[in-house]
C-alpha positions in Angstrom: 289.2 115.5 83.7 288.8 111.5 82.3 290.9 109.5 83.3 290.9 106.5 80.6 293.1 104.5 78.5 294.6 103.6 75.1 293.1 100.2 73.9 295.7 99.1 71.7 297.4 96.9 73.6 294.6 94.5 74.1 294.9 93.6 70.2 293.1 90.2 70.6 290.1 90.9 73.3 286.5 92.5 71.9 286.5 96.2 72.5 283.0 95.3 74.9 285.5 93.6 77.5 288.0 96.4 77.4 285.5 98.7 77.6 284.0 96.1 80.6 287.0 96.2 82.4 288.4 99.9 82.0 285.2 100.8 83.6 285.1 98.1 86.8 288.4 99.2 87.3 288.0 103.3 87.5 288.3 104.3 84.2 285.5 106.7 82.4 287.1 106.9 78.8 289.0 104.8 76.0 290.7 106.0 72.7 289.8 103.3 70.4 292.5 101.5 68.4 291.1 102.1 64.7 293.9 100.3 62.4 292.6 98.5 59.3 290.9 95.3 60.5 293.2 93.5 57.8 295.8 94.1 60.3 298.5 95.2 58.0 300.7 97.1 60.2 302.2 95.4 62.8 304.2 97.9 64.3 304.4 97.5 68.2 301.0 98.4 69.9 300.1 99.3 66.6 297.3 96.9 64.5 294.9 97.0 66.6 291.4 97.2 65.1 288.8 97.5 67.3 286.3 99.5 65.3 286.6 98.2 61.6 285.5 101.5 60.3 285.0 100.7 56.8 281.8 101.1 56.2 280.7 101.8 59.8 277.1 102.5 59.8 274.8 104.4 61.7 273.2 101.4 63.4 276.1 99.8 64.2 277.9 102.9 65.4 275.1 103.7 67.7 275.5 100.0 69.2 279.1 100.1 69.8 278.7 103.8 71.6 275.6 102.4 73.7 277.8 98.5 74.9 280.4 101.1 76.0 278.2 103.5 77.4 276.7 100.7 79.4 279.9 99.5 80.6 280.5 103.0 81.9 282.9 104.3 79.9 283.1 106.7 76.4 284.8 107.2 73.6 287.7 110.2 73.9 288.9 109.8 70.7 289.3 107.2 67.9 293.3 106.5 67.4 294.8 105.6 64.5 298.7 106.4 64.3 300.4 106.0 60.6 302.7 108.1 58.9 300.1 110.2 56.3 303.6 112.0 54.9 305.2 108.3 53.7 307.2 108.9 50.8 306.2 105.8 49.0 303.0 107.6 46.9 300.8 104.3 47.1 301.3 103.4 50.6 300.6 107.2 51.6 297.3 107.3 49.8 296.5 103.7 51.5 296.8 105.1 54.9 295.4 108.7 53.9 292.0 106.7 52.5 291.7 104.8 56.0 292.6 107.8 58.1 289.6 109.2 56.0 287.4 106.7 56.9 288.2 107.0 60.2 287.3 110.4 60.1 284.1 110.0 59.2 283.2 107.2 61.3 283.7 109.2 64.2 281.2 111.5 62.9 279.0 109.0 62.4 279.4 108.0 66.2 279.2 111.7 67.6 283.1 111.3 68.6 284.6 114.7 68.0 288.0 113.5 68.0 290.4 111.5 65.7 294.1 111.4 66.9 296.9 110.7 64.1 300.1 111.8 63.3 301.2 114.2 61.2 303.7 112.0 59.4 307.1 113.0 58.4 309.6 111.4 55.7 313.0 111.3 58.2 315.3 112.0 54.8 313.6 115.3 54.2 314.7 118.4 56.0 311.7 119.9 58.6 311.3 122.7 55.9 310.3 120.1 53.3 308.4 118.1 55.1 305.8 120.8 56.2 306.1 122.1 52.4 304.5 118.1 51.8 302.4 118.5 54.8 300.2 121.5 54.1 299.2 120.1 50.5 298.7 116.5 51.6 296.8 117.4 54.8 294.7 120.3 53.1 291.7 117.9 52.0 291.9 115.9 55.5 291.5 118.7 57.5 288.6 119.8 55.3 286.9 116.6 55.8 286.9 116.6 59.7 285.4 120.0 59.2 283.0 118.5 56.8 282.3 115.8 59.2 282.2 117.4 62.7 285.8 116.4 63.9 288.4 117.9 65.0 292.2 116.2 64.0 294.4 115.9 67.2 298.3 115.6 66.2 300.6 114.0 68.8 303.4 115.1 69.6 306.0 112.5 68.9 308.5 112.3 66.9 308.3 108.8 66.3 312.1 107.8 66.5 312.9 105.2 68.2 314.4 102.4 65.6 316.9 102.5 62.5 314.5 103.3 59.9 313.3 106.2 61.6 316.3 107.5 61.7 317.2 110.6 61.1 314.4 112.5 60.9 311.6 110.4 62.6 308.3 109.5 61.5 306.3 112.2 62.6 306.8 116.6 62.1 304.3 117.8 64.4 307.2 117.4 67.8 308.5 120.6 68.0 307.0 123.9 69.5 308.7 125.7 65.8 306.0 123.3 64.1 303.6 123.7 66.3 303.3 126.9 66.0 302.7 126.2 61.7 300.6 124.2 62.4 298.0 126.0 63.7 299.3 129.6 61.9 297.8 126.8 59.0 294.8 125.5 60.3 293.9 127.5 63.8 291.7 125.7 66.2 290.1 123.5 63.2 293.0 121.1 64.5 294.0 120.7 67.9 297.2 118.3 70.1 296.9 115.4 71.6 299.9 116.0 74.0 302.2 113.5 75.0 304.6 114.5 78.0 307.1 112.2 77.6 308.3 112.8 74.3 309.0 116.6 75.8 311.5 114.8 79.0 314.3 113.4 76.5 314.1 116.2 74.0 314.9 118.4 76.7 311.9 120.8 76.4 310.1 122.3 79.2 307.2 120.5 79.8 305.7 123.4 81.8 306.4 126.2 79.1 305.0 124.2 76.3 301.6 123.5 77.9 301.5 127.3 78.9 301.8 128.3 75.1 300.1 125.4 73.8 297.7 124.2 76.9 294.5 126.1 75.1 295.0 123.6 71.8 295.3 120.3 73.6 292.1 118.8 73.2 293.2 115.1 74.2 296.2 114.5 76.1 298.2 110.9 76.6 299.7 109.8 80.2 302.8 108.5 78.7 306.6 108.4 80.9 309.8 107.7 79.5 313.1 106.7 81.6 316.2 107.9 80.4 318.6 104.8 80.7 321.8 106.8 82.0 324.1 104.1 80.9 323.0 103.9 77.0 323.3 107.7 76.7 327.1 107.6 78.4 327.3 104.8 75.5 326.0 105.6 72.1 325.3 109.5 73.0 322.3 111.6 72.0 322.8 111.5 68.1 323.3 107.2 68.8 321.5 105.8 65.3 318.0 104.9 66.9 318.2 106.1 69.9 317.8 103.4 72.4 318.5 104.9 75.8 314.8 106.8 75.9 312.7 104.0 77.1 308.7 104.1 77.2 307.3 103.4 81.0 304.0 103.5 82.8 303.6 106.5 84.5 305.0 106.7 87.6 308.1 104.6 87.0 309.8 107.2 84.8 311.4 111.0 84.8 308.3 112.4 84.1 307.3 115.1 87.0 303.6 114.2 87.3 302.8 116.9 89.5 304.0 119.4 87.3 302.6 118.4 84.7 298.5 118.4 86.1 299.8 121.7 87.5 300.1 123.0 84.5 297.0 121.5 83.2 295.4 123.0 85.4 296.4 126.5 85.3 295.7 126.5 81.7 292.3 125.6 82.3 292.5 122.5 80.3 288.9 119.9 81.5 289.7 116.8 79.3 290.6 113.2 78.7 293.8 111.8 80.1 294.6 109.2 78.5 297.6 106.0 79.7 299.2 105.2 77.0 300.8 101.6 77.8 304.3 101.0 75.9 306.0 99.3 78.8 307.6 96.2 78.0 308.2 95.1 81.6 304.4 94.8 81.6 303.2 93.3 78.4 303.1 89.7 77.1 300.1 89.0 78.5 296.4 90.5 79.3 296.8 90.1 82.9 300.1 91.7 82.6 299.2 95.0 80.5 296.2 95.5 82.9 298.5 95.0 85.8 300.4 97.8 83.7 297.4 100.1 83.6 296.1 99.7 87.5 299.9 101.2 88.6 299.6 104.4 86.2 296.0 104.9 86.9 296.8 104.6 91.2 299.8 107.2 90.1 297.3 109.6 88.3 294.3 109.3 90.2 295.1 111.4 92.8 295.2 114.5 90.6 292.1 113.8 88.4 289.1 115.9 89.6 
């Protein structure tokens, strides 16, 4: 396994001295944050463009993979996180056009893995969205085939705010959809699983990696804390949830052990990947990477 990290929340500092530190500081792998480089979504730890793939050529590919190379440290997958299934038809095809060209800037730098969502339109009932899914995805898919890439859904559900609710922002969260999902495409798609987002919707962690272990191609070190107080208060239908809470690993009710266990007996040999959405540790540089020394110290024992 890799251990690496998520560069999105370094939004304002060159990919090179991410890459720099991540790999002075015992890491061996970075997604790369691949928004638009006009920076029009500013979702939290979303925005972040540190590969403006538009029009990524070969040259300049090959120098970004070689800087991080030489830093000691490669690319797991190029991130970029939307919602492809947005029921607005102009926006949609906005983000659909740069998740293509996402797509095939990773083929052009010899990644073999782009991780989006699947998208989801929270109004629409599961049934419907996958109905929207399997016609809007069909030419995606086909151009990671085309382009020697393989599409890595996560996992979440991508509600955690009022105009998510009810439905959420992304389909692909459940094992039901999961299981479409690749009864659709098969192994020309894969999961980039996300543990956390299995603790507070109640779903064994350990039974979904043993049915699902042999698709995850990438997988994100995420915990999440459930705040005991807030779900007295508002309850688990409470409109945007708010008593789920996004920590660094360790410092959640994520059971780390089990988790690499099960990893493990599933055979799986790939990146793990922190996923920094703590608040306690952001504002600042110095604060995220303080962030990203705990989870790594809490993971590193069981990366081999």
């Amino acid at each position: 396994m890799q251990l690496g990290l998520l560069t999105a929340p370094f939004e304002d500092t060159p990919l090179t001295e991410v890459a720099a530190w991540a790999g002075a500081n015992g890491f061996s792998a970075v997604e790369v944050a691949c928004w638009p480089a006009a920076g029009s979504d500013r979702r939290r730890y979303a925005g972040t463009s540190h590969i403006d793939v538009a029009g990524l050529t070969r040259t300049k590919a090959e120098e970004s993979t070689g800087a991080l190379a030489e830093r000691g440290v490669t690319i797991s997958g190029l991130g970029y996180y939307p919602n492809p299934l947005h029921a607005d038809a102009g926006h949609r095809e906005a983000l659909l056009g740069h998740l293509m060209q996402v797509i095939s800037a990773a083929g052009t730098m010899g990644v073999s893995i782009v991780t989006p969502f699947l998208g989801d339109v929270e109004k629409l009932t599961a049934d419907e969205n996958w109905t929207r899914a399997t016609g809007i995805f069909a030419p995606v898919v086909a151009h990671a085939q085309d382009s020697g890439v393989r599409l890595c859904f996560e996992n979440c559900p991508m509600i955690f705010s009022h105009d998510e609710w009810p439905g959420g922002h992304n389909i692909a969260y459940s094992p039901k959809i999961w299981r479409r999902i690749l009864g659709e495409w098969g192994d020309t798609v894969g999961m980039n699983f996300d543990p956390s987002h299995l603790v507070w919707q109640m779903i064994d962690i350990g039974r979904f990696i043993r049915e699902f272990g042999p698709h995850m191609a990438h997988v994100h070190a995420k915990d999440v804390m459930i705040d005991r107080d807030g779900l007295y208060e508002n309850g688990v239908m409470s409109d945007g949830m708010g008593w789920q809470i996004p920590r660094l690993c360790g410092l959640g009710d994520g059971d780390w052990p089990v988790f690499f266990s099960e990893l493990y007996r599933v055979g799986y040999d790939g990146p793990v990947i922190i996923e920094h959405e703590d608040r306690i540790f952001e504002g600042s540089d110095d604060k995220v990477k303080r962030g990203f020394l705990l989870a790594r110290d809490v993971l590193r024992p069981f990366i081999r």
